[in-house]
C-alpha positions in Angstrom: 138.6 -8.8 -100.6 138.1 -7.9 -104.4 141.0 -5.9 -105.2 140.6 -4.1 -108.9 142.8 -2.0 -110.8 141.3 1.0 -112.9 142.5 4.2 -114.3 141.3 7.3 -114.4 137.5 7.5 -116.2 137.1 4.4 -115.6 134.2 2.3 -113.5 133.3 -0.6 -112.1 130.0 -1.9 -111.4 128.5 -3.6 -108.6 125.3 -5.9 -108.6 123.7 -4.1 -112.0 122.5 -0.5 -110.2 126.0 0.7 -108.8 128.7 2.7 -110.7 132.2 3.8 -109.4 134.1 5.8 -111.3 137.4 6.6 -110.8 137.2 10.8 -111.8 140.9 11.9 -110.4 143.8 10.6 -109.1 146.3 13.4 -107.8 149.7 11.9 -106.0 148.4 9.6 -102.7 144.4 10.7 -103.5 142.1 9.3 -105.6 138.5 11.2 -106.4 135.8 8.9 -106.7 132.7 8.9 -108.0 129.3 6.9 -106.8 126.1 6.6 -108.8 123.8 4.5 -106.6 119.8 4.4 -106.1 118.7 6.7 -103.7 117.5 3.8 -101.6 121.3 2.8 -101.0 123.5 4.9 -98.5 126.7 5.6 -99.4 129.3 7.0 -96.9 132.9 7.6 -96.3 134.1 4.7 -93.9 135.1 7.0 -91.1 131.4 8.6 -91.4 129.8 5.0 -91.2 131.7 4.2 -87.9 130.6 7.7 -85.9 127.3 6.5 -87.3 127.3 3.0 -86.0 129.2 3.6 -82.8 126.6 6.5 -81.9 123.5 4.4 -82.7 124.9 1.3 -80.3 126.1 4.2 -77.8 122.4 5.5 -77.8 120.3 2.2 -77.8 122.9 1.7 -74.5 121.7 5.2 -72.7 119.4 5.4 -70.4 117.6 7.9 -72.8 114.2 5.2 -73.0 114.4 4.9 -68.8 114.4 8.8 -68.4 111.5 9.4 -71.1 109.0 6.9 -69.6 109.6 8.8 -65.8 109.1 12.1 -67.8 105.8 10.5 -69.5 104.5 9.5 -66.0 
């Protein structure tokens, strides 16, 4: 892991099309700021994991299985 120190206003950059800008820090927190192409999704860690661990809990069901005896 990278580890980078910045203060406040500043940014770094990340492969020539993503900006992260530090825009507060207040005691423990830290504000940050993304500018990233639409085309790149940006989320909050714990956000990603729901994501992920709903997606693998869904291609698990038997969601597929109950749809094709619906469907006939």
């Amino acid at each position: 892991m990278l580890a980078l120190s910045r203060k406040k206003n500043e940014s770094i950059v990340i492969d020539n099309n993503i900006e992260i800008t530090v825009l507060d820090i207040k005691g423990d927190q830290i504000k940050l700021g993304i500018t990233a192409p639409k085309s790149v999704p940006v989320y909050r860690k714990e956000v990603y994991v729901q994501i992920k661990d709903a997606n693998k809990a869904a291609s698990r069901s038997d969601g597929a299985e109950a749809l094709k005896k619906l469907l006939g």
